[in-house]
C-alpha positions in Angstrom: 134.2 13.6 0.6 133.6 15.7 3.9 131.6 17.7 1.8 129.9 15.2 0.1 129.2 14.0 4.3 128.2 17.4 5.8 125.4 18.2 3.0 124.0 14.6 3.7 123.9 15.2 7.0 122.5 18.8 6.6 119.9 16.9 4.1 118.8 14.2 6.5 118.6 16.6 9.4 116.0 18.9 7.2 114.4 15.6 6.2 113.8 14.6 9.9 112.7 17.9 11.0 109.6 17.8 7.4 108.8 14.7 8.7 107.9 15.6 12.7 106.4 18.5 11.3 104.1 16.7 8.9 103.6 13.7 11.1 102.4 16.4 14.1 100.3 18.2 11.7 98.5 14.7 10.2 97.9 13.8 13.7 96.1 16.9 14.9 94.3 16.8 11.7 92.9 13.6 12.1 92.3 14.2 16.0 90.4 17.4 14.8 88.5 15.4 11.9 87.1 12.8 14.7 86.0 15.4 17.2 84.4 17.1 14.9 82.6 14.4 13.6 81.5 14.2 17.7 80.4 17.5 17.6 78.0 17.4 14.5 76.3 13.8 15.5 75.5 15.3 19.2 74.8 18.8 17.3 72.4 16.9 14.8 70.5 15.5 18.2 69.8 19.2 19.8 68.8 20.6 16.7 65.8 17.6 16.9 66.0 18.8 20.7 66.8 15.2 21.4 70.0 15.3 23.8 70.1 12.5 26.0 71.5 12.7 29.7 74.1 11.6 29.4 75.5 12.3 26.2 77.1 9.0 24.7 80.6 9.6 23.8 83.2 6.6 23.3 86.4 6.8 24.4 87.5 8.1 28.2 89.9 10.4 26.4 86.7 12.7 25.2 84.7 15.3 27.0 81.5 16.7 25.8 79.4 19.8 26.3 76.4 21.6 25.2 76.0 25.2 26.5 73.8 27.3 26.1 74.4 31.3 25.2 74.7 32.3 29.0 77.3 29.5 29.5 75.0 27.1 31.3 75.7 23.4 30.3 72.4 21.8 29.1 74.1 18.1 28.9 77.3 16.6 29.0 79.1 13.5 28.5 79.8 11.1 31.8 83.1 12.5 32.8 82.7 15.8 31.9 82.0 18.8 34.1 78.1 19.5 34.5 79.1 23.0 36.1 82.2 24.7 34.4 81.9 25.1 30.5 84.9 23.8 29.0 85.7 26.9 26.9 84.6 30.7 28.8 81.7 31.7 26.5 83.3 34.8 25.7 86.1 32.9 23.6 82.9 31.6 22.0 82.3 32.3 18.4 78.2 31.2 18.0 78.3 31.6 13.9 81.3 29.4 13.1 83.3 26.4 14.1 86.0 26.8 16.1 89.1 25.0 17.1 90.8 26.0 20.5 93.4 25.0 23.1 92.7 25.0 26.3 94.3 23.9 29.5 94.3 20.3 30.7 93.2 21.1 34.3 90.1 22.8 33.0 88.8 19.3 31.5 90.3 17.1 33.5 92.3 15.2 30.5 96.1 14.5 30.2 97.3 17.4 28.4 97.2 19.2 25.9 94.0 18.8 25.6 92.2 20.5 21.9 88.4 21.7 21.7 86.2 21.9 18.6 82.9 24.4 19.0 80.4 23.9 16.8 77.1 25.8 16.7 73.8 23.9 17.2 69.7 24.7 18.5 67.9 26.9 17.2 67.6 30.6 16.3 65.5 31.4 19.7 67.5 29.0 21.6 71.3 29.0 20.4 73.5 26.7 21.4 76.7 25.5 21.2 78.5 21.6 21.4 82.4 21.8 23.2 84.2 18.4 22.1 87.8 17.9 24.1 90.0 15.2 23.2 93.3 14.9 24.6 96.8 15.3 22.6 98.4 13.1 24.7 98.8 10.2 21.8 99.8 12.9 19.4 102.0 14.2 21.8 103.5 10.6 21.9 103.5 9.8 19.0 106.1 12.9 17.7 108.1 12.2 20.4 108.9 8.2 19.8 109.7 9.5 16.1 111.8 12.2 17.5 113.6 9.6 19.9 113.8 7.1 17.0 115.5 9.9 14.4 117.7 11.7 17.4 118.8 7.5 17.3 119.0 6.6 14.1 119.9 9.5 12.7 123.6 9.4 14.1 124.0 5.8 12.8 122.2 6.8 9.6 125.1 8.8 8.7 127.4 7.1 10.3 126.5 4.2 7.9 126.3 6.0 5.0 129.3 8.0 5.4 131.7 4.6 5.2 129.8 3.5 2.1 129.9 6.6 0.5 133.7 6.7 1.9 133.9 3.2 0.0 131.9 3.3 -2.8 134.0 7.1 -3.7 137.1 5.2 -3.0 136.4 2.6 -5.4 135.1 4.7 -8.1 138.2 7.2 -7.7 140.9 3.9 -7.7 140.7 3.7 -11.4 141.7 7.8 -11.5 144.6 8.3 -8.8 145.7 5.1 -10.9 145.6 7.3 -14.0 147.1 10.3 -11.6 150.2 7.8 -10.7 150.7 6.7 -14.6 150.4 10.6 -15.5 153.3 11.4 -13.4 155.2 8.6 -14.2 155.0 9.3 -17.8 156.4 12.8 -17.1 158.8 11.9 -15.2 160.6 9.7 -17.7 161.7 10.0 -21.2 159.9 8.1 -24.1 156.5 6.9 -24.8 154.4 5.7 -22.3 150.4 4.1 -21.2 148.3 5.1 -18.6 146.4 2.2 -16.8 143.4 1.0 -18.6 140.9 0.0 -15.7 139.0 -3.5 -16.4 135.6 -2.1 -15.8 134.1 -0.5 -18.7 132.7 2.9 -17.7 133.1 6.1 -18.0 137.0 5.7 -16.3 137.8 3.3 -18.7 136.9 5.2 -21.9 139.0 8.3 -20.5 142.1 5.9 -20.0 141.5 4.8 -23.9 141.0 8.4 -25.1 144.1 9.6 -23.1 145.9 6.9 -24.5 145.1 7.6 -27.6 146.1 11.2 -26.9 149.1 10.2 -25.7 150.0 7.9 -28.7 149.1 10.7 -31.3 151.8 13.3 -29.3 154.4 10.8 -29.1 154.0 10.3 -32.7 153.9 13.7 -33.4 157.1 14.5 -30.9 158.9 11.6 -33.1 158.3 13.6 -36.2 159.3 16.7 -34.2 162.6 15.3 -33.9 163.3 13.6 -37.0 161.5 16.7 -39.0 164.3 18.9 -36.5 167.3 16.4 -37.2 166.8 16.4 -41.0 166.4 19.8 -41.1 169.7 20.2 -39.3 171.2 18.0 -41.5 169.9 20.1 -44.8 170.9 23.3 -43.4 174.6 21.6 -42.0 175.7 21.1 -45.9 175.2 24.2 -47.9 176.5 26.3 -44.7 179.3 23.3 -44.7 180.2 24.3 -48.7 180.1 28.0 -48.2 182.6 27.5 -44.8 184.7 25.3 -47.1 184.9 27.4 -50.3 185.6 30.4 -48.3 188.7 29.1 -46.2 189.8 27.3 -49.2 189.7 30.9 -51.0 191.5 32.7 -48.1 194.3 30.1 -48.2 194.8 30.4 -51.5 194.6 34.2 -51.3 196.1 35.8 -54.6 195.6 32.2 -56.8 191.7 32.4 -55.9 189.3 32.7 -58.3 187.0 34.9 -56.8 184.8 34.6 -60.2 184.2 30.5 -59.4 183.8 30.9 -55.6 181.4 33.7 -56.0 179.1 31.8 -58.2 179.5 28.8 -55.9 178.9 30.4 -52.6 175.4 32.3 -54.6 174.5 28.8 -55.8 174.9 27.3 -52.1 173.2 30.6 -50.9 170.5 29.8 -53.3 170.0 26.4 -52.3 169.9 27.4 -48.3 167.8 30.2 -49.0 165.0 27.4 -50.5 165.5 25.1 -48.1 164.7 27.9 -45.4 161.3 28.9 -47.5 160.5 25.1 -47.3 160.8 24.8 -44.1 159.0 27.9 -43.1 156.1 27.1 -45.6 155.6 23.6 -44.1 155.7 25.3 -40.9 153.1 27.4 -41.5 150.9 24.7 -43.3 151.1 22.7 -39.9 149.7 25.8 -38.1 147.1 27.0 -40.2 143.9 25.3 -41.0 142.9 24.8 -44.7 141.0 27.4 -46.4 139.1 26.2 -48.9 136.8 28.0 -51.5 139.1 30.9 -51.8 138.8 31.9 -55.2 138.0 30.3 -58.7 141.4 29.2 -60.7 141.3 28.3 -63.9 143.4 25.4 -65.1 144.3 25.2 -68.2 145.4 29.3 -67.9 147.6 27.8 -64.6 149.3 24.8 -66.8 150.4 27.3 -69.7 151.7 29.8 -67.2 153.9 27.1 -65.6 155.0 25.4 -68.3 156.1 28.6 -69.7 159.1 28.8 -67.7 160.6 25.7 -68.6 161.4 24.7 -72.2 159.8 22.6 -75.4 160.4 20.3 -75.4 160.8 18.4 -72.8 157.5 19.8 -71.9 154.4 20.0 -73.7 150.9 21.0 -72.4 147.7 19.1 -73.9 145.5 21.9 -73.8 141.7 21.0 -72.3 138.8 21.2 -74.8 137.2 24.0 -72.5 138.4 26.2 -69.0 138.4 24.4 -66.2 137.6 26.1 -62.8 138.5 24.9 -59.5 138.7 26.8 -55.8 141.7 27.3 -54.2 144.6 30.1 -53.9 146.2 30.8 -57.4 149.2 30.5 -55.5 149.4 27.4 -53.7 148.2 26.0 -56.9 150.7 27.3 -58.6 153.8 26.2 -56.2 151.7 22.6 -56.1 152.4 22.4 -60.5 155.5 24.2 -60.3 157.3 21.6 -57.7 155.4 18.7 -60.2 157.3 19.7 -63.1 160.2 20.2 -61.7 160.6 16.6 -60.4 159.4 15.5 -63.8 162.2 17.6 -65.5 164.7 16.0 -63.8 164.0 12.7 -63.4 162.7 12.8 -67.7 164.4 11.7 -70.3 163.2 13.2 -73.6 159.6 14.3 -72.3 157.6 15.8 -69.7 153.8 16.2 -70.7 150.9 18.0 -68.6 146.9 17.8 -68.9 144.0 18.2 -67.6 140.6 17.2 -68.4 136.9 17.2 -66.4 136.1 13.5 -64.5 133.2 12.9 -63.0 132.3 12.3 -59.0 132.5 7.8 -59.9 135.4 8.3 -61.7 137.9 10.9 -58.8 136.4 8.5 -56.2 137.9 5.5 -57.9 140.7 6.8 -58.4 140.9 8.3 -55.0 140.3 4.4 -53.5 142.9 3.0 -55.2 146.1 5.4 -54.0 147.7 4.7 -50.7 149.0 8.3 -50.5 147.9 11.9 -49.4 144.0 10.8 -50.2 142.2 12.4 -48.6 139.7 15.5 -48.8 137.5 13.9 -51.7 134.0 14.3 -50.1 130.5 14.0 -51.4 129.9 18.0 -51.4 131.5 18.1 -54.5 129.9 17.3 -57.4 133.0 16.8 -60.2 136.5 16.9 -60.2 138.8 18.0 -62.4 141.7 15.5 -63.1 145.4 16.9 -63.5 148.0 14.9 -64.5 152.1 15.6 -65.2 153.5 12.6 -67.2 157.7 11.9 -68.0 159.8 9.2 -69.3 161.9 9.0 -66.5 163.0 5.7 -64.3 159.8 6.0 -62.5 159.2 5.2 -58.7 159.0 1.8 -57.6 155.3 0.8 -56.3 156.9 0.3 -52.7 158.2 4.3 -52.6 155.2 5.6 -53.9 153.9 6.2 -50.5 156.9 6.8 -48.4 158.5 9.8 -51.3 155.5 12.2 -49.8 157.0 12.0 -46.5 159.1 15.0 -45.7 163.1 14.9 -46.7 162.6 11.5 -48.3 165.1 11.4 -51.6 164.9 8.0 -53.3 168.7 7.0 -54.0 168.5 8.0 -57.8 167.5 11.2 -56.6 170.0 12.0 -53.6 172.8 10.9 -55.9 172.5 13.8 -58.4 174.1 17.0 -57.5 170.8 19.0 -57.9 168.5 16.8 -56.1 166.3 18.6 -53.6 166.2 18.3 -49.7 163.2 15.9 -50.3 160.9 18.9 -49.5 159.2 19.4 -52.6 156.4 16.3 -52.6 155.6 16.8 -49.1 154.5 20.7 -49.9 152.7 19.4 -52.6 150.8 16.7 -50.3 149.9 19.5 -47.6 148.6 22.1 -50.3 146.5 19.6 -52.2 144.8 18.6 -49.1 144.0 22.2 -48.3 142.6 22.6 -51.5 140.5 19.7 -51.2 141.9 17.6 -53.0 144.3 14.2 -53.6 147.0 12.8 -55.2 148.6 9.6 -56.6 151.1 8.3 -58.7 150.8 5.3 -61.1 153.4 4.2 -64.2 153.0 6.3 -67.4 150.6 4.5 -69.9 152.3 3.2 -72.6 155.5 4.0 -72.0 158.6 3.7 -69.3 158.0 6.8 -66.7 155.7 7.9 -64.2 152.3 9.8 -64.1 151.0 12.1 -61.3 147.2 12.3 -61.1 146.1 15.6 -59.2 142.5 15.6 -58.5 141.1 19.0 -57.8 137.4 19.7 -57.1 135.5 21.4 -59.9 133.7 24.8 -59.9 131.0 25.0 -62.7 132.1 27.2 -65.4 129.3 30.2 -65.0 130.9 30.4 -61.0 134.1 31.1 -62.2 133.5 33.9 -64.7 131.4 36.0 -61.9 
């Protein structure tokens, strides 16, 4: 604010000292214009050799001479001097027009007094016409402005100072206001709103945005701390088996069977050591942007390979009538089918069948309108998609879960009750490395028959791309 003060002020002082200047340099101007004017009507007259005696002049602020080269005056005005020249003729010039200052006593005006010479006569008989007029009203004039700024100015920014003092005040209300929620919110636990100010401007969008901002990182602290509490919870019951078998074994001591505990404390081992990778993988998927366009994959090779390590039945691949390339990393593609089948298996009864077949653009947009879950990433850059599906004769998952199993460490009760059900891990990868390949996923009921069907959608690379 003081700032904002001293450069006005510096401003309005350079302002006031432009305008004296200009309104001085105006005034002389026009005082010059005028005299010379004088000069050439009475210069006109000797060139005709018509000079009257006296010369006519209006005004008793304006002396005029005509003098001759030797300095005599050939005619003058009333009041002015008919034996002292005005100007000495050696400050003459007699070939140009001239404008001089000389002193007030010399031409018996209120100083200062300004002279114009302009050249008149004849080449035989040169002369030259003095015209005086006094600066007296110029001289005035600058110094009633200069009183009225040296006045004014004071109470100028005196005036402007307060409203600038108000006007800052108000506009900075609305932000110490925000300043004053800010630190309350930091100084107390939980969520919390800044003030939104009633005026909409520019103070009242950045109280909306910040809320906003503020919103999205207390939602994102809450599933910090549930993402931290279920993860201590995972981790809390393999390390709670492997304590347990291992101070059960050194109780019994000789009557342990070292064979039994050793394959339980690898299988609790095993399942820890997956839970860890999950967690680190999700981890690192929340860090790292999505890469997309990595590399042509080719699905149908992908489906075979996968299904290979499980056994038929329960699952069967319907080969496509032709490859089908897609971008993305072999391997998240990979870990995306592997963690598909592997709910499938368990939750199937008798079956688990995959496919995969070319849709067009209408068709995955559809499709993609129609799921609740994970959507996302379908955009118009992509011409085709190539549609993936994993189909088993399980229970199924009720239309009401079908959107909260993709949240992380979310086991439906069928699921947490068996003694190899996951940490609720596995559909949550899948969500976050379908998204970075650009694609989506849903799940709908198995046509014709009781189970569940995963659609994939994956974009689609044309088939010359992904032989090159």
């Amino acid at each position: 604010m003081a700032i904002g003060v001293v450069g006005l002020t510096i401003g309005l002082a350079v302002g006031g000292v432009v305008l004296l200047g200009a309104l001085g340099f105006v005034l002389q101007r026009t005082v010059d214009t005028e005299a010379f004017r004088t000069a050439d009507a009475v210069a006109l007259l000797a060139a005709e050799d018509a000079l009257p005696d006296p010369l006519p002049v209006a005004g008793g602020q304006v002396r005029v001479q005509v003098v001759d080269g030797q300095g005599r005056i050939r005619a003058a005005s009333i009041d002015a001097d008919r034996l002292v020249p005005m100007v000495r003729p050696e400050r003459l010039n007699r070939d140009g027009r001239q404008r001089l200052e000389v002193p007030a006593e010399r031409v018996g005006l209120v100083g200062p007094v300004r002279v114009v010479a302009v050249p008149a006569g004849t080449a035989a008989d040169p002369l030259t016409v003095l015209v005086a007029r006094s600066m007296a009203d110029v001289r005035h004039s600058t110094h009633v402005v200069r009183t009225i700024l040296l006045v004014a100015f004071p109470l100028l920014v005196a005036v402007l100072a307060g409203v600038a003092w108000r006007v800052v005040g108000a506009t900075l209300r609305p932000v110490e206001a925000l300043r004053r929620g800010a630190e309350e919110i930091t100084g107390r636990a939980g969520a919390g709103r800044l003030p939104v100010p009633a005026s909409a401007d520019e103070i009242h969008r950045l109280a909306v945005t910040l809320n906003g901002m503020l919103g999205r990182l207390e939602s994102a602290r809450v599933r910090q701390r549930a993402f931290v509490s279920d993860a201590a919870h995972e981790l809390r019951s393999p390390l709670t088996n492997i304590r347990t078998e291992l101070e059960v074994a050194q109780h019994l001591a000789d009557r342990t069977d070292w064979t039994a505990v050793t394959a339980n404390l690898l299988a609790d081992t095993e399942r820890l050591s997956r839970l860890v990778d999950d967690l680190l993988l999700l981890a690192r998927l929340d860090e790292t942007p999505p890469i997309r366009g990595t590399g042509p994959v080719e699905l149908g090779a992908l489906l075979t390979e996968v299904a290979a390590r499980y056994p038929s039945p329960p699952v069967r691949v319907t080969p496509p009538t032709g490859p089908l390339w897609t971008i993305g990393t072999v391997e998240e593609l990979r870990r995306v089918l592997a963690n598909l089948v592997d709910n499938a298996v368990r939750h199937a009864h008798g079956s688990v069948v995959l496919a995969a077949e070319a849709t067009s653009l209408g068709e995955a947009m559809s499709m993609a309108g129609a799921m609740s879950t994970a959507g996302a990433g379908l955009g118009p850059g992509v011409g085709a998609y190539h549609l993936v599906t994993v189909t088993d004769d399980g229970p199924g998952i009720a239309v009401a879960d079908r959107e909260r199993v993709f949240d992380r460490f979310t086991r439906l009760d069928d699921g947490r009750a068996r003694d190899d059900g996951g940490a609720g891990l596995g559909l949550a990868i899948v969500r976050e490395l379908v998204r970075r390949a650009g694609g989506s996923i849903t799940l709908t009921d198995a046509p014709e028959q009781r189970g569940l069907r995963v659609c994939l959608l994956l974009p689609a690379l044309p088939a010359e791309d992904g032989h090159r």
